[in-house]
C-alpha positions as CSV (number, residue, x, y, z in Angstrom):
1,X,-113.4,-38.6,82.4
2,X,-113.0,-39.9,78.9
3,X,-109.6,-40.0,77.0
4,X,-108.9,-40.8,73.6
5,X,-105.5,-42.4,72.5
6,X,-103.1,-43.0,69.6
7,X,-101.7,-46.5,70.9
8,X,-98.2,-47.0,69.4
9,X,-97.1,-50.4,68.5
10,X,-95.5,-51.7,71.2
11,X,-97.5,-50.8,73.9
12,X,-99.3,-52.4,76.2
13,X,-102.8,-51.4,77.3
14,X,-102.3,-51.3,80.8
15,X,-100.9,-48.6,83.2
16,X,-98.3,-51.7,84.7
17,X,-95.9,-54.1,83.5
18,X,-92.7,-55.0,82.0
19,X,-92.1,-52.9,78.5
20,X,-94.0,-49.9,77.3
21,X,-97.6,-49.2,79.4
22,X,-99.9,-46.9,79.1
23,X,-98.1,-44.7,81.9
24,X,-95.1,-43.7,79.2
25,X,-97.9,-41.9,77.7
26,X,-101.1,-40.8,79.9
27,X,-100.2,-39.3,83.8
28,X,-103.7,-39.4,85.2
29,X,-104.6,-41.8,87.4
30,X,-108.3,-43.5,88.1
31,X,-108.9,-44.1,84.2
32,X,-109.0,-47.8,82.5
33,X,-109.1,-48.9,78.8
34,X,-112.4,-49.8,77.6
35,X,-111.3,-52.9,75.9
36,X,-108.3,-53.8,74.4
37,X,-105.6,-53.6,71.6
38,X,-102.6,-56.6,71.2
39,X,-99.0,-55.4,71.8
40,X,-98.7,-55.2,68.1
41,X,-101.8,-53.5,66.7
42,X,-101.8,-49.9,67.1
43,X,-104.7,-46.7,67.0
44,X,-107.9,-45.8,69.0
45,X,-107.7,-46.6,72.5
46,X,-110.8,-45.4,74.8
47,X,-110.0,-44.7,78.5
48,X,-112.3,-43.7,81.5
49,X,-113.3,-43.7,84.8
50,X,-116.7,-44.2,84.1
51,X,-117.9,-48.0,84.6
52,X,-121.1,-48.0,82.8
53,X,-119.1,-46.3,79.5
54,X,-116.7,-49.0,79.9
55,X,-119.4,-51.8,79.4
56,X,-121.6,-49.7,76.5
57,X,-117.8,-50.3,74.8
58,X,-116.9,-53.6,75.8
59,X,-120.0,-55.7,76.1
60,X,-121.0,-57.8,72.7
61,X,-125.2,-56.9,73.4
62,X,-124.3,-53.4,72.9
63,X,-122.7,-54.3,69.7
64,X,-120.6,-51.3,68.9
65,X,-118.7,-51.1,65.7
66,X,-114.8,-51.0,65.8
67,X,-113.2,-50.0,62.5
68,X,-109.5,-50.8,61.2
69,X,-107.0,-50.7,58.8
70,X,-105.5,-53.2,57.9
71,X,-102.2,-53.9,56.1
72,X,-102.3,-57.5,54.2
73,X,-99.4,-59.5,52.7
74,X,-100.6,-59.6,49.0
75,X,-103.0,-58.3,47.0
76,X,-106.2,-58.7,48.5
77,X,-109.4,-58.6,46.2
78,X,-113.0,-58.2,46.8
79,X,-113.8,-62.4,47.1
80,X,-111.4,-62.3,50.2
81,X,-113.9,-59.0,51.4
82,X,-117.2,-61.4,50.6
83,X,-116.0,-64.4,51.9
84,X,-115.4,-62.5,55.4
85,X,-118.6,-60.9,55.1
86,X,-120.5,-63.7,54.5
87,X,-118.8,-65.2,57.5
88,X,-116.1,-68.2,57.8
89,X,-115.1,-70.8,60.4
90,X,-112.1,-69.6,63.2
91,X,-111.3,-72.0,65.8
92,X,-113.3,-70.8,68.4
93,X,-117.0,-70.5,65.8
94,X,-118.4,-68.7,62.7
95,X,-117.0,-64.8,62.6
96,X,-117.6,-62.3,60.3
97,X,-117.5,-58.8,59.7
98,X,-120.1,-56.3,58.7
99,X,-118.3,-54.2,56.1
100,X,-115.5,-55.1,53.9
101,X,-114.0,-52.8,51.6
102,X,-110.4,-52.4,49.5
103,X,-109.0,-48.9,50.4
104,X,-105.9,-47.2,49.1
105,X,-102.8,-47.1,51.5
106,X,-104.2,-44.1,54.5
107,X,-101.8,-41.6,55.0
108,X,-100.5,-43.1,58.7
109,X,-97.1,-42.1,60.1
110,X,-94.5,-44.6,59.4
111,X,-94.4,-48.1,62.1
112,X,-91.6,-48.2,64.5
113,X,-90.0,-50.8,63.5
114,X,-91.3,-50.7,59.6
115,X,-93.3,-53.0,58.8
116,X,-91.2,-56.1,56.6
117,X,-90.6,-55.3,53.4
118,X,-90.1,-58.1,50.6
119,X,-89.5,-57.1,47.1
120,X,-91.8,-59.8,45.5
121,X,-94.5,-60.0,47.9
122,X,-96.6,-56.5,47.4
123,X,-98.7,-55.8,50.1
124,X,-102.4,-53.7,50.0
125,X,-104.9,-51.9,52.4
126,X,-108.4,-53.1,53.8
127,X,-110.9,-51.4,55.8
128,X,-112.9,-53.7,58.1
129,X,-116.0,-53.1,60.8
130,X,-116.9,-55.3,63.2
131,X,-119.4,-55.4,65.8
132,X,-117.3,-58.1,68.1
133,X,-114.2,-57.9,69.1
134,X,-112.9,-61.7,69.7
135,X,-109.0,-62.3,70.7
136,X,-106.8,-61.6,67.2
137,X,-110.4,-61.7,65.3
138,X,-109.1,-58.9,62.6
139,X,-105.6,-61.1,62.0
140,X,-107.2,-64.6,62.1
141,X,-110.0,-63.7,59.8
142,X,-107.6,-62.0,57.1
143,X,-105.5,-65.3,57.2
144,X,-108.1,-67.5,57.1
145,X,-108.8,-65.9,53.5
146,X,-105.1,-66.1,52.7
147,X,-103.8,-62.7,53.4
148,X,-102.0,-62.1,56.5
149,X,-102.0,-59.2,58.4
150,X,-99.3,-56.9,58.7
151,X,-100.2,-54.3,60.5
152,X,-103.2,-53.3,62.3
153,X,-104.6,-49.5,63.0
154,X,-107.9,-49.2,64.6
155,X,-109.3,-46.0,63.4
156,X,-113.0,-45.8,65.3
157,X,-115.2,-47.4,68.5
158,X,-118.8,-46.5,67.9
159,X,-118.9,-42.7,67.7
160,X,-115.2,-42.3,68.7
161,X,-112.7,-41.6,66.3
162,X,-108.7,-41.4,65.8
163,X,-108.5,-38.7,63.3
164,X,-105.6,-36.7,63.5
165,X,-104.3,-38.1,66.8
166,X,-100.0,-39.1,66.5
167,X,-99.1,-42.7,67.8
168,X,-98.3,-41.5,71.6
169,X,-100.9,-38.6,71.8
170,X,-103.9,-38.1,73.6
171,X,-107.5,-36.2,73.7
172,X,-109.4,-35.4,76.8
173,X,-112.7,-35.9,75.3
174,X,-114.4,-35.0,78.5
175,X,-112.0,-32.7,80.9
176,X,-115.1,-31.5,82.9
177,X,-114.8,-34.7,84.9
178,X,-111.8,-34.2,85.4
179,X,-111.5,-34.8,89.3
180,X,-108.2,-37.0,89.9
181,X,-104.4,-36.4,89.2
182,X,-102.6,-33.2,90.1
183,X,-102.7,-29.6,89.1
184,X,-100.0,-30.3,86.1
185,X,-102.1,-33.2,84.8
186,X,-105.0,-31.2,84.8
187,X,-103.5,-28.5,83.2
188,X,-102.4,-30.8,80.3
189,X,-105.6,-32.3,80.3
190,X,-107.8,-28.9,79.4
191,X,-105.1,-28.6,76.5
192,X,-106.3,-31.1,74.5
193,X,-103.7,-32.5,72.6
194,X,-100.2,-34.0,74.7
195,X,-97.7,-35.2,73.1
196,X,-95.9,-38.0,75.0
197,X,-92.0,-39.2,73.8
């Protein structure tokens, strides 16, 4: 089975645990996220119950591109883009990112809670690839170049991508493998889309 999902800020990506899970959302049991998203960063979430998907998604040697949005304090120019391109020093080694580019503000539904807002400080759009996926990479890398991230939305893994998915929604990708969960589940799960909260 393969699920894609909208993660909403907040959430956490696991089915247990204090706060909002992944089981506000998805009722079907047997599937895991391939990889991760922090609490506060939001968008594509892959889930399945297949192991060897999970590691074509997760494993650095497969290298698979992960996309995102990102919303910087300030006005970020195209020598902040270079420098992370070319590559710069994090605590943990040398990370970079392998494209870079200045977008205009994506038509995303607003964050709950907003986002700050501070009348002197604008804030502007960047659209980053990378084909690692270290812990905070994305936020670390825009403040080492002096432009803090403010909100994070990954848009794409590889082939798979968010599109038109809400924060809290969900696509069966794959509902022929269906084969866990009952009849209600299932159900939902040929729909398509499912709107959760």
């Amino acid at each position: 089975m393969l699920i894609i999902f909208n993660k909403p800020y907040g959430a956490l990506c696991q089915f247990t645990g204090e706060g909002s899970t992944l089981k506000d959302y998805i009722n079907i049991s047997g599937i895991y996220p391939a990889g991760r998203l922090d609490k506060d960063s939001e968008g594509l979430l892959v889930l399945t119950d297949d192991g060897r998907l999970q590691n074509q998604l997760t494993h650095p040697r497969h290298g698979k591109q992960k996309t995102y949005w990102c919303q910087v304090d300030g006005m970020i120019d195209p020598i902040a883009c270079e420098l992370m391109q070319k590559g710069i020093e994090l605590s943990d080694g040398p990370a970079s990112v392998v494209r870079c580019r200045l977008i205009e503000p994506p038509k995303v539904p607003a964050r709950n809670p907003p986002v700050r807002f501070r009348r002197n400080i604008p804030t502007s759009w960047v659209e980053l690839t990378l084909d690692e996926g270290r812990n905070r990479q994305v936020r670390r890398m825009t403040a080492a170049v002096g432009f803090p991230t403010l909100r994070l939305i990954r848009v794409s893994i590889g082939n798979y991508q968010l599109k038109n998915l809400l924060p809290g929604e969900y696509r069966v990708l794959d509902a022929n493998r269906v084969e866990s969960g009952d009849a209600e589940t299932k159900k939902q799960s040929y729909r398509g889309y499912v709107r959760r909260r």
